[in-house]
C-alpha positions, 0 to 999 in steps of 0.5 A: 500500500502507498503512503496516502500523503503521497499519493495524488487525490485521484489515485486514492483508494477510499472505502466506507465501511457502512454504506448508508445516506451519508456515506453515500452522499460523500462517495458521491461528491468525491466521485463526481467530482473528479477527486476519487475515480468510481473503480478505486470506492469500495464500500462495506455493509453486512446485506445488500440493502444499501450496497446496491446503490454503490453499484452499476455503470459508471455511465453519467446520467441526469441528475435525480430531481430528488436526491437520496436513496438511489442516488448513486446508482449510475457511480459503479462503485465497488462493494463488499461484505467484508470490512477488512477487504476495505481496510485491504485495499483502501488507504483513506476509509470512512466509517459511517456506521451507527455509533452503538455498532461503531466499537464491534466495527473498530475491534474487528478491523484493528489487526489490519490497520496500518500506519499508512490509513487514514481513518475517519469516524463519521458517528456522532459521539464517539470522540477521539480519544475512545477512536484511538484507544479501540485502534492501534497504538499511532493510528491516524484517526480523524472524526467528521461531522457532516449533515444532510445537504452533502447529499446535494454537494452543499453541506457543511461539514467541521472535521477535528484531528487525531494526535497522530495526524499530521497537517498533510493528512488533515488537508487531504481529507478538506481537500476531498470533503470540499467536494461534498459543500465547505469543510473546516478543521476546528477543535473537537469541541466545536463537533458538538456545537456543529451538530446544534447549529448545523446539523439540527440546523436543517430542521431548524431552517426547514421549520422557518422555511414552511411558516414563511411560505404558510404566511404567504397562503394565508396572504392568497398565495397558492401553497407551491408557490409559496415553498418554490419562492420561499426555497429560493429566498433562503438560496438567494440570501444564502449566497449572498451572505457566502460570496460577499463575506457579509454580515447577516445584519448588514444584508437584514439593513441593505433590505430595510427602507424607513417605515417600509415593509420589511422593518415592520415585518422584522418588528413582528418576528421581534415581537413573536421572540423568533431570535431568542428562540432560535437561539436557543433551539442551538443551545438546546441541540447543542446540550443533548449532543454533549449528553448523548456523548456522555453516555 
């Protein structure tokens, strides 16, 4: 096997031992991409429930207008029932199994873990140093944490470093990430932080998103169009505040006119606590992270 800091993006053999949403998701982006070639992904499940979406030609097709299960169809990734057959033949490997199964996963492949693997934990609540303690001594381990947009390439990702892992390795895996949305390395703390932000996140914006649209049908706007121009807002807005590098508040204040509509529309979301609450949404997401990590 080659030294996976050596070795160029393209030519990297990556294997996921677990083969379920996120897993695809991620297999997607660094394949479409052009970061990892389809025939050097090899991913590991005990049935072929999710593996057969790691299958078939590599033959590109239209876009699924609703991505999820299926969405990698036409990928023609490899697959196989053995999770040490990923540890084999891959340099770089995810493991994006259920936290609870994580451990049994880790005990059986650690014989055949080397030096030259990066390994990355995608499960939630299993933090570094109980990755390194289930590994071999020297281990390269890093953990990821994702959310659901990467199924569409547009996901933001934090990933936190091993104390074995050097800054090679870790700008490798942001290199490849940043295929599946933006990826940023920050402390193993944040990991938790960014599952209340943007990983309830989603649910959080999808709830705000309908009652901006239901807000519409009440005025007489029909109930599709309302969730078509309400999506659309929230990509506008969002690109926005991403390519110009603003402020949330400074775009919130380019939007008002003295006495026009926004600011009294603002006033009633003041009025109604959506900031307070909102906050404390990420607060309370936040909190049930670090006890589900506890535990």
């Amino acid at each position: 096997m080659m030294a996976t800091a050596a070795v160029e993006p393209g030519q990297l053999r990556v294997g996921f031992v677990g083969a379920g949403r996120m897993a695809e998701a991620i297999a997607q982006g660094l394949v479409r991409a052009g970061k990892v070639k389809n025939q050097h992904v090899l991913a590991s499940a005990p049935s072929d429930r999710n593996l057969c979406r790691f299958r078939g030609s590599s033959r590109q097709e239209a876009p699924s207008p609703q991505p999820g299960p299926g969405i990698l169809k036409t990928l023609g990734c490899q697959t196989t029932h053995s999770n040490r057959e990923v540890l084999q033949n891959c340099s770089l490997v995810f493991f994006a199994t259920k936290p609870h199964v994580l451990p049994s996963v880790l005990a059986e492949v650690a014989p055949v873990v080397t030096a030259e693997h990066i390994l990355v934990s995608v499960a939630a609540g299993i933090s570094l140093s109980i990755l390194e303690e289930l590994l071999p001594s020297g281990a390269r381990v890093l953990r990821v944490s994702p959310n659901l947009p990467c199924v569409v390439q547009e996901g933001a990702m934090v990933m936190a470093r091993g104390r074995c892992v050097g800054s090679s390795e870790a700008q490798l895996l942001q290199t490849l990430l940043e295929a599946c949305g933006q990826c940023q390395e920050v402390p193993e703390a944040f990991l938790d932080i960014h599952t209340g932000l943007s990983g309830s996140g989603v649910a959080f914006v999808c709830t705000f998103s309908e009652a901006l649209a239901e807000g519409a049908v009440k005025m007489g706007m029909p109930s599709a169009l309302a969730l078509r121009l309400t999506a659309q807002t929230l990509l506008g807005t969002a690109k926005m505040l991403l390519q110009n590098d603003q402020h949330p508040a400074q775009l919130r204040t380019d939007v008002c006119t003295p006495g026009g509509t926004t600011i009294h529309g603002l006033h009633a979301l003041e009025r109604g606590g959506l900031r307070a609450a909102t906050m404390s949404a990420v607060e309370a997401a936040t909190r049930r992270a670090r006890e589900l990590n506890r535990k």
